[in-house]
C-alpha positions in Angstrom: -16.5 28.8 -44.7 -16.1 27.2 -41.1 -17.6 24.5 -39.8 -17.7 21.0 -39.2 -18.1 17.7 -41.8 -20.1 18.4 -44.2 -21.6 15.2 -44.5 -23.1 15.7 -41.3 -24.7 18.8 -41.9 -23.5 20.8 -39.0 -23.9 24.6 -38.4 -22.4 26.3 -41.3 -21.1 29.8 -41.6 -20.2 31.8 -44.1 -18.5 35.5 -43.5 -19.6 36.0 -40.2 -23.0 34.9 -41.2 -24.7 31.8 -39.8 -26.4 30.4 -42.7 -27.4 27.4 -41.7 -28.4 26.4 -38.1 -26.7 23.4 -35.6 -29.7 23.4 -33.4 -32.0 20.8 -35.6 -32.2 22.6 -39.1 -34.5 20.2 -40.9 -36.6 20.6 -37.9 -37.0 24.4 -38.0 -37.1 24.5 -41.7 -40.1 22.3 -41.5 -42.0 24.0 -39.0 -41.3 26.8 -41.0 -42.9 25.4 -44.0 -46.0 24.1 -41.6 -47.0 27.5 -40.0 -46.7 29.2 -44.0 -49.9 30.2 -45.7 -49.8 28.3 -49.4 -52.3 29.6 -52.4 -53.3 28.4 -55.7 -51.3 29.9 -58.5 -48.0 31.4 -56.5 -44.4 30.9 -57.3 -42.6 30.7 -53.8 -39.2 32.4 -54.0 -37.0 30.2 -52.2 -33.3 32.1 -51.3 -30.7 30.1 -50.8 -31.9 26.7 -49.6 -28.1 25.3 -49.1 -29.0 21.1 -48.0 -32.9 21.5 -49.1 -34.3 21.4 -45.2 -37.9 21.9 -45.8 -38.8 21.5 -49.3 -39.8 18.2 -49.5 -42.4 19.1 -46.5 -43.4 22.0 -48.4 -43.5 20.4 -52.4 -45.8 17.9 -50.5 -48.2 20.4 -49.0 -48.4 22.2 -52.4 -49.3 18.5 -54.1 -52.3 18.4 -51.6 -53.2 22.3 -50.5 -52.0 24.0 -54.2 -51.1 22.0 -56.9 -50.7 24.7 -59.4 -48.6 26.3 -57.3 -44.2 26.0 -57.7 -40.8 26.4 -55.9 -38.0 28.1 -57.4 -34.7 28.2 -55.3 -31.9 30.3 -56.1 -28.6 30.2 -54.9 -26.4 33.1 -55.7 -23.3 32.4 -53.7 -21.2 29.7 -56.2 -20.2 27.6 -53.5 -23.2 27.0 -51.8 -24.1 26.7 -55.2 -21.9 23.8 -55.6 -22.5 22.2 -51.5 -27.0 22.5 -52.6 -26.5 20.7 -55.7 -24.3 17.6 -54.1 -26.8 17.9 -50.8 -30.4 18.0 -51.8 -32.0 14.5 -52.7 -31.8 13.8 -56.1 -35.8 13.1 -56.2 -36.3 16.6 -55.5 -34.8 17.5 -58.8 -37.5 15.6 -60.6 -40.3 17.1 -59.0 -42.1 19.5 -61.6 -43.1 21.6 -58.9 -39.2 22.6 -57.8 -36.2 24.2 -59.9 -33.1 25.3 -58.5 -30.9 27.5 -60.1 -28.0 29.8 -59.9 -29.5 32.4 -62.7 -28.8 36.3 -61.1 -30.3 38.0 -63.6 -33.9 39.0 -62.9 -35.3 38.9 -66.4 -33.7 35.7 -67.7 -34.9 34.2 -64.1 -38.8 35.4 -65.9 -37.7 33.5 -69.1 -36.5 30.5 -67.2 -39.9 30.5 -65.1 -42.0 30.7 -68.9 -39.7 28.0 -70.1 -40.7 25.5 -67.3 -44.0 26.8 -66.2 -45.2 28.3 -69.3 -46.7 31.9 -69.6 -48.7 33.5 -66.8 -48.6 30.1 -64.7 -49.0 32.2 -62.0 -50.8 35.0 -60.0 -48.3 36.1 -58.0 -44.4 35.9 -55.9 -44.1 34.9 -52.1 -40.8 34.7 -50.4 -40.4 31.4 -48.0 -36.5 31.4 -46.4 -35.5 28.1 -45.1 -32.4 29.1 -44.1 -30.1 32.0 -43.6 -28.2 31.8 -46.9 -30.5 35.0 -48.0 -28.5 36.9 -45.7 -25.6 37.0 -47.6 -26.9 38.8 -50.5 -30.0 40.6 -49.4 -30.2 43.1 -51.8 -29.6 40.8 -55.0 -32.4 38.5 -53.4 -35.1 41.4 -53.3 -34.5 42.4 -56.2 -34.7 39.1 -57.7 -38.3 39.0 -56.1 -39.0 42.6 -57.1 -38.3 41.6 -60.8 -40.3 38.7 -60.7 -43.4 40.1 -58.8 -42.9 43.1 -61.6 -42.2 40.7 -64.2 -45.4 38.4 -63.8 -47.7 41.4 -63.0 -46.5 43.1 -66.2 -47.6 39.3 -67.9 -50.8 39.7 -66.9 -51.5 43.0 -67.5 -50.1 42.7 -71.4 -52.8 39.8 -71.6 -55.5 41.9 -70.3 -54.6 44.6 -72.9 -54.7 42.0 -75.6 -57.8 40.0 -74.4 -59.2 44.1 -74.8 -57.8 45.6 -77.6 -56.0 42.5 -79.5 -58.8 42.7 -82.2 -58.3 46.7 -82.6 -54.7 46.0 -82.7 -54.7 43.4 -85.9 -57.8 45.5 -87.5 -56.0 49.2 -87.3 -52.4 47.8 -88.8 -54.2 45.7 -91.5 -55.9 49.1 -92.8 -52.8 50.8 -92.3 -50.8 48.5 -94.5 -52.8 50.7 -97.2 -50.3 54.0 -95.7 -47.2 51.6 -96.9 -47.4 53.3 -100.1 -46.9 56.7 -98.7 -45.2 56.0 -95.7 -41.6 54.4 -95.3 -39.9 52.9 -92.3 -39.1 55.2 -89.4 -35.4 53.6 -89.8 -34.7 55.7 -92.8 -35.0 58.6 -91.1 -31.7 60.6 -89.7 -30.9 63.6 -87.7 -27.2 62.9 -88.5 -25.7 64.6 -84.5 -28.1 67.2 -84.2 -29.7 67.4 -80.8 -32.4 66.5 -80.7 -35.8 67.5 -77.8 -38.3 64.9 -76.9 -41.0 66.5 -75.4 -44.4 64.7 -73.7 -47.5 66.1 -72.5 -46.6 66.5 -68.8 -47.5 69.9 -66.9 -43.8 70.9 -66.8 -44.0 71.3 -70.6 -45.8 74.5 -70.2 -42.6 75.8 -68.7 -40.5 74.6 -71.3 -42.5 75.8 -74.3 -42.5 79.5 -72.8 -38.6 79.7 -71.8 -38.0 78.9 -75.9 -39.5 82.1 -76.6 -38.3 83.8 -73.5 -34.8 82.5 -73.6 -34.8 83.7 -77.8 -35.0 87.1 -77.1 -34.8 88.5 -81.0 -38.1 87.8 -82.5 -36.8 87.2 -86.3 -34.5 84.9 -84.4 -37.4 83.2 -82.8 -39.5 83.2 -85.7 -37.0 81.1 -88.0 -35.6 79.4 -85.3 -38.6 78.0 -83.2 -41.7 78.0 -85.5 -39.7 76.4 -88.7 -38.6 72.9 -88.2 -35.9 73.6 -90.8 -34.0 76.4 -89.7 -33.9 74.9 -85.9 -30.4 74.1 -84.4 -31.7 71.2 -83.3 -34.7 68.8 -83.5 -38.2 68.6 -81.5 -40.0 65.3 -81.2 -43.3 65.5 -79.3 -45.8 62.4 -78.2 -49.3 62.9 -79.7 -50.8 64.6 -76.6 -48.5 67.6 -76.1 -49.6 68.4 -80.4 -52.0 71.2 -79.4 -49.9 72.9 -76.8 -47.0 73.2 -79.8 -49.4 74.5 -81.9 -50.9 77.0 -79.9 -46.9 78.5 -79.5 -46.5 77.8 -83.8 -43.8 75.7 -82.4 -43.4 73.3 -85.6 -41.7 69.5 -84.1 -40.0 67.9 -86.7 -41.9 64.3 -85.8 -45.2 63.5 -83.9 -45.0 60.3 -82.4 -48.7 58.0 -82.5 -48.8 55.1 -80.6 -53.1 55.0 -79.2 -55.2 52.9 -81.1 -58.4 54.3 -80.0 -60.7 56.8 -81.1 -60.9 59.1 -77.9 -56.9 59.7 -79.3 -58.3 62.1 -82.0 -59.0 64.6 -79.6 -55.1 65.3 -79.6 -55.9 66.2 -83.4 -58.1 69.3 -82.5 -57.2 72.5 -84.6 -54.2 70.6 -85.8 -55.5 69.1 -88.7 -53.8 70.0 -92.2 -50.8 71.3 -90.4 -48.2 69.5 -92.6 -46.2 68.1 -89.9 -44.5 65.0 -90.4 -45.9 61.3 -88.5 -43.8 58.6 -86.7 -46.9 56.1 -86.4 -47.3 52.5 -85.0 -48.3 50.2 -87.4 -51.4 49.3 -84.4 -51.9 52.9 -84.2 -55.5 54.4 -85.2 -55.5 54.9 -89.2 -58.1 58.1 -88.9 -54.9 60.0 -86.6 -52.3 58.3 -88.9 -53.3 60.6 -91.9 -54.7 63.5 -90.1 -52.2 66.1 -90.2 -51.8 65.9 -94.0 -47.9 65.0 -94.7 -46.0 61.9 -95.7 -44.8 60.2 -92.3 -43.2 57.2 -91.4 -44.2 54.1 -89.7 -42.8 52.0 -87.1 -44.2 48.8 -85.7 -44.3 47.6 -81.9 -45.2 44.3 -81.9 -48.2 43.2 -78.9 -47.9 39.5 -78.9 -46.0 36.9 -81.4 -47.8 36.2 -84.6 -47.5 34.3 -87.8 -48.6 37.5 -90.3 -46.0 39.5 -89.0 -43.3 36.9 -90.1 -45.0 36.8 -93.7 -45.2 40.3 -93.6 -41.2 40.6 -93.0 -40.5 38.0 -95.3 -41.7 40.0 -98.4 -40.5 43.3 -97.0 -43.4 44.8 -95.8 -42.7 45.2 -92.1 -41.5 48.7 -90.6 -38.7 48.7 -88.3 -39.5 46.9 -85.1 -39.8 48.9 -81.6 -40.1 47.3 -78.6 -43.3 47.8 -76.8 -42.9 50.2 -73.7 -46.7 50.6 -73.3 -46.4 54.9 -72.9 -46.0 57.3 -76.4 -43.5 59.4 -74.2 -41.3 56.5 -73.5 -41.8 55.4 -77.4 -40.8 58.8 -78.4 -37.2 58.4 -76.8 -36.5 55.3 -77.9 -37.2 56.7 -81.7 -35.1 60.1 -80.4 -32.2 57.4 -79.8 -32.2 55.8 -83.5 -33.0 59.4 -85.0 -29.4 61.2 -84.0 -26.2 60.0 -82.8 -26.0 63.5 -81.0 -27.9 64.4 -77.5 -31.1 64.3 -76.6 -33.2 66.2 -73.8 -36.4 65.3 -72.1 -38.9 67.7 -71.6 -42.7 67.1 -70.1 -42.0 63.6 -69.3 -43.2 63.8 -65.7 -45.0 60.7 -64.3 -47.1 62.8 -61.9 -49.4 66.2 -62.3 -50.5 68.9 -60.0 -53.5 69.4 -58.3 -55.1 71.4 -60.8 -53.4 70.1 -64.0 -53.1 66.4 -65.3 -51.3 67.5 -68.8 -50.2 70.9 -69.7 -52.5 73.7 -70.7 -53.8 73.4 -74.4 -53.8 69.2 -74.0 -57.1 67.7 -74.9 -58.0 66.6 -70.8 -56.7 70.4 -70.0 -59.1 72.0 -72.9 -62.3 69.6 -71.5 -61.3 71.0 -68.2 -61.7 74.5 -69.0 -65.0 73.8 -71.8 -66.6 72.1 -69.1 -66.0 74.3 -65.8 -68.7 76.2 -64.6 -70.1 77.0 -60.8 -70.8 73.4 -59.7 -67.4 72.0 -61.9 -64.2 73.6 -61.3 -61.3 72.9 -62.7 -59.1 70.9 -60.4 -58.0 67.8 -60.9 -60.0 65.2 -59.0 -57.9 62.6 -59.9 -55.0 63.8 -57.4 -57.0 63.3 -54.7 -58.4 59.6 -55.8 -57.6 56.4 -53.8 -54.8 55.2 -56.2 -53.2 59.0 -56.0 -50.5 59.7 -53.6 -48.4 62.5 -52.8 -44.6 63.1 -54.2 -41.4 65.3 -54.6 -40.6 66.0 -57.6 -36.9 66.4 -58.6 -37.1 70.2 -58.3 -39.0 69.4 -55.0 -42.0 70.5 -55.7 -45.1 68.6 -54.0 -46.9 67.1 -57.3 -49.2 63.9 -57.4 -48.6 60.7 -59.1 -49.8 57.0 -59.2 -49.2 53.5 -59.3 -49.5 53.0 -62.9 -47.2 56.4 -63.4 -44.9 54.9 -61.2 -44.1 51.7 -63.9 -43.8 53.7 -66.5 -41.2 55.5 -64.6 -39.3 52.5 -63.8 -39.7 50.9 -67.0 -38.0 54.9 -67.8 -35.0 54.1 -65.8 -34.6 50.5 -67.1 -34.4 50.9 -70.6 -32.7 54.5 -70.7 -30.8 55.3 -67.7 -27.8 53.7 -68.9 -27.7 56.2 -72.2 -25.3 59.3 -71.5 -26.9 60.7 -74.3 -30.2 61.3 -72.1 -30.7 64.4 -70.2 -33.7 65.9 -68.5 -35.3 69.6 -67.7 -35.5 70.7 -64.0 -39.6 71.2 -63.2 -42.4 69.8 -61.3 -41.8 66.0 -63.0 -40.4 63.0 -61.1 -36.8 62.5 -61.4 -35.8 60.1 -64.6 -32.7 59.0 -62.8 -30.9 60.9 -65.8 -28.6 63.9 -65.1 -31.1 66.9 -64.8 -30.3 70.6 -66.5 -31.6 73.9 -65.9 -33.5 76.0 -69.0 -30.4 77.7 -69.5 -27.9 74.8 -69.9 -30.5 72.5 -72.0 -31.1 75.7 -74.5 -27.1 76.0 -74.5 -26.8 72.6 -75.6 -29.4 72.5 -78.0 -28.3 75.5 -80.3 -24.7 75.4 -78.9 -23.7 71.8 -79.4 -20.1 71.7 -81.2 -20.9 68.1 -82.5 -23.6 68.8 -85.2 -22.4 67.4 -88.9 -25.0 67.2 -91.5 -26.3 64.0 -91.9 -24.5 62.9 -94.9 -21.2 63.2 -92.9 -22.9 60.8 -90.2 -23.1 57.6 -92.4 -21.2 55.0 -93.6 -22.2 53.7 -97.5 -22.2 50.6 -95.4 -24.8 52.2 -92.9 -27.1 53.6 -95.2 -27.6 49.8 -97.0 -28.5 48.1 -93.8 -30.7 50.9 -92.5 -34.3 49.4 -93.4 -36.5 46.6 -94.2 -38.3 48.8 -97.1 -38.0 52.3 -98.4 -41.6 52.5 -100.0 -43.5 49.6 -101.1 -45.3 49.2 -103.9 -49.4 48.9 -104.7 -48.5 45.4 -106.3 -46.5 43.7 -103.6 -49.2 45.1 -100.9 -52.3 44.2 -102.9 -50.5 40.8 -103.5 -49.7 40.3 -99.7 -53.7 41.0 -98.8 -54.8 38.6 -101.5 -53.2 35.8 -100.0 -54.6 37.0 -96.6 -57.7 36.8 -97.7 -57.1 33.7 -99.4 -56.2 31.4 -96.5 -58.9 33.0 -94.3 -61.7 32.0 -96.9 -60.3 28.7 -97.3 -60.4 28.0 -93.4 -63.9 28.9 -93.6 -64.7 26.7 -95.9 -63.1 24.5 -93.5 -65.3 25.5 -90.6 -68.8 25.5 -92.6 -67.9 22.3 -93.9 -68.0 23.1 -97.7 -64.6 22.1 -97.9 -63.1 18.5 -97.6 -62.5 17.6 -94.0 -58.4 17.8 -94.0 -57.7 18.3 -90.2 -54.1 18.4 -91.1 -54.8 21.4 -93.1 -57.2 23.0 -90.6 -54.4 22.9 -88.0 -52.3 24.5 -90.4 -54.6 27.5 -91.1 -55.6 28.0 -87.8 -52.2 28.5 -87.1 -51.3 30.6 -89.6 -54.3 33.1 -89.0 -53.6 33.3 -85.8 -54.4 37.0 -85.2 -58.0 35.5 -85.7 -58.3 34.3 -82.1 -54.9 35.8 -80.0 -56.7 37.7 -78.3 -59.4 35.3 -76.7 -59.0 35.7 -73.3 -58.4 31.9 -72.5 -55.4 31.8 -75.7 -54.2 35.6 -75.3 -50.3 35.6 -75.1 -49.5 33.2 -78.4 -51.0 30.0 -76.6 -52.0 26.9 -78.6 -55.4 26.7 -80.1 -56.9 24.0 -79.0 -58.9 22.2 -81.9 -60.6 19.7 -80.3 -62.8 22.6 -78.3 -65.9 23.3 -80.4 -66.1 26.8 -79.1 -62.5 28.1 -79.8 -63.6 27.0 -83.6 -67.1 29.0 -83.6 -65.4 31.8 -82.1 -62.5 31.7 -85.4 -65.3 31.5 -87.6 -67.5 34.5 -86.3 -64.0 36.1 -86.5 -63.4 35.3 -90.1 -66.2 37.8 -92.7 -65.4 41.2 -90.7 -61.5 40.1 -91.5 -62.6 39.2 -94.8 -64.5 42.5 -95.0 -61.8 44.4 -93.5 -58.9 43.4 -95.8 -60.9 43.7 -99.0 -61.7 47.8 -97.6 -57.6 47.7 -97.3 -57.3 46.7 -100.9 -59.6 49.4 -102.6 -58.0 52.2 -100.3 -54.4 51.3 -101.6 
């Protein structure tokens, strides 16, 4: 680092890069800071602010012009790291408004932003540079940004969900705590090393479902091999969606994965009801698809916000195995594929985009409408490929397909949780590229019934292994029914509370409110596990139009069990 004294603040430089100006920085950094745009609600993204030129102009602006507004500087370079903290006025570190910090790590900088600002504190992530320290690391500073923007968007968009569907979401896994009988933890389920084919409802699928018959070119072979889930070399998973196309092939998968909690998800169901194949089913998920296709399943649990029943709920064993909500039933299906088998496992159908005349693949429940409803004023393209949020794409064969903004998450949220696995590979087709190493037909159907490291699964676990696996093989009627008495037992006592038949014990009220929380998460104005607030009369009348539906609800529970 060259330069002069660093007392006085000269130009500095740092390899080859001025960072910080000898012409009058403060000056420029404030005029800067003048001629910038501020808005309620933002975090400004501050790179690199070295001796702090400009933030005091710019902490006082946001006091008067947006005082909900924050700055957050980082500093990656450990140095200047060192020369910002000795430099900046010390008042400026006890301004609420301003943090500085060295964190590199885009999702622990999110954490650190809910730890001082709280959740969803802001709308949105502007960049303001104050000096040239950004240059240094322009990449890391983007993508700092990037996650952030992401990160806070993502926020926002979970609260949405759960202001929507938060009551659904506590309603569907109370009635399916009466399945807890009959179904046991996805975690106890193994595939030992055999490989193992996760397959969503993309339009490449179609390709994929007719090479298995076309690549098994003895039909007894095909027969045992494709149609019974036994006798395969390896495994099939399939998300919900892609159910009918199997079916219309008798290709039996070993696991369907449910995630939807709604009802339109039953159309997946049609002509497949009965068909003995076994479930992998969010606890959230709707009960009606849960049990529809007639066979003992398993249940896993991801969890949509923080609350207090799902703690009780662990605490006497009741509470599958916990997945971490990736928002997409393809996704969800590789990250069960992953605790399944230790062996590999291909994706097939997981495409992100469609074509202009197919959003799933043929036999999928929007496919089906589209041919049930076509006639000669309604043809069967897809409209949705040329809507305003559509855009055109490559896909990683380089075929032109169609995708969107929302397809465009999942696939980075794709890439983020799974490209690091080198157990992951993908199918050439007309999907986007999963940043995983792609195969053709040939090589993925060589690898699936070729693979030298498939051991039964008894050879695959430890005695150690197989004690740890789960929270709960089966649970019992009495431990359930005992659970959902208790349930029902604190909400009637907080509505004695709330009608006043009860002795006025605010103490106690706080107490219940908190611990029947999943009564009023999802209000829009306490969505995200914020604080009740019992000194507003309306957040209380709300809890107690909440409470005889639960009531109702949880007594049904008990006489289905």
């Amino acid at each position: 680092m060259q330069g002069k004294s660093v007392s006085a603040k000269p130009a500095l430089i740092k390899n080859g890069i001025t960072v910080v100006s000898g012409i009058d920085p403060a000056s420029r950094a404030e005029k800067s800071v003048d001629f910038f745009s501020l808005k309620e609600r933002t975090l400004y993204f501050c790179p690199s602010p070295i001796f702090g030129y400009g933030l005091s102009r710019l902490l006082s602006r946001l006091e008067k012009e947006a005082p909900d507004s924050a700055v957050l500087c980082i500093e990656s370079d450990k140095e200047l790291y060192e020369l910002t903290k000795i430099n900046i006025d010390a008042s400026l570190f006890k301004n609420k408004r301003l943090h500085i910090t060295n964190i590199c790590e885009g999702i622990k900088l999110f954490s650190l932003v809910c730890d001082i600002w709280g959740a969803r504190a802001f709308r949105r992530v502007e960049t303001i540079r104050l000096t040239g320290g950004w240059q240094l690391s322009p990449d890391l500073y983007k993508s700092l940004y990037d996650c952030l923007r992401r990160e806070i968007a993502n926020d926002w968009s979970n609260a949405m969900t759960l202001a929507k569907l938060g009551r659904l979401y506590i309603r569907n896994a109370l009635r399916n705590l009466a399945v807890i009988t009959q179904f046991s933890s996805v975690v106890n389920l193994s595939y030992g090393r055999k490989p193992v084919l996760v397959l969503g409802a993309g339009p490449s699928l179609d390709d994929v479902l007719d090479a298995l018959y076309r690549n098994f070119s003895h039909a007894a072979y095909a027969a045992n091999a494709l149609n019974s889930a036994g006798n395969r070399p390896f495994n099939i998973i399939c998300a919900d969606t892609c159910l009918g196309a199997l079916k219309d092939r008798n290709v039996v998968p070993d696991l369907v994965v449910i995630l939807e909690s709604q009802h339109w998800n039953l159309r997946d169901f049609i002509g497949c009801k009965g068909w003995n194949v076994p479930v992998a089913a969010d606890l959230s998920a709707l009960p009606s698809s849960v049990s529809i296709l007639g066979k003992e399943g398993y249940l896993f649990m991801t969890p949509w916000t923080t609350l207090r029943i799902f703690n009780r709920l662990n605490k006497k064993g009741l509470l599958p195995t916990v997945i971490q909500p990736l928002g997409s039933v393809g996704l969800t299906a590789v990250e069960i594929a992953r605790g399944l088998t230790k062996g590999i496992i291909i994706c097939a159908g997981l495409d992100f985009s469609f074509t202009a005349d197919m959003y799933h693949c043929k036999s999928a429940p929007d496919h089906r409408t589209k041919l049930n409803t076509q006639n000669r004023f309604k043809g069967i393209l897809n409209n949705i490929a040329y809507a305003a949020h559509s855009y055109a794409v490559s896909s990683k064969s380089g075929f032109p397909v169609f995708s969107s903004s929302v397809m465009r998450n999942y696939l980075n949220l794709f890439k983020q949780e799974f490209c690091g696995d080198s157990r992951l590979f993908d199918i050439e087709g007309s999907g986007l590229s999963l940043g995983l190493k792609t195969l053709s037909m040939e090589e993925a159907l060589y690898l699936l019934t070729n693979n030298p490291n498939i051991v039964p699964q008894e050879d695959t676990e430890t005695k150690e292994e197989k004690g740890v696996r789960s929270p709960y093989l089966r649970a019992n009627k009495t431990d359930i029914t005992y659970f959902l008495e208790c349930e029902i037992k604190l909400l009637r006592e907080l509505r004695c509370l709330l009608t006043g038949e009860g002795e006025a014990d605010r103490e106690r009220l706080c107490v219940l409110v908190d611990e029947c929380d999943y009564l009023w998460a999802h209000f829009p104005d306490y969505s995200g596990g914020r604080k009740g607030n019992l000194e507003d009369t309306s957040f209380l009348n709300r809890i107690r139009a909440e409470l005889d539906p639960m009531i109702k609800l949880i007594e049904q529970t008990m006489k289905e069990i």
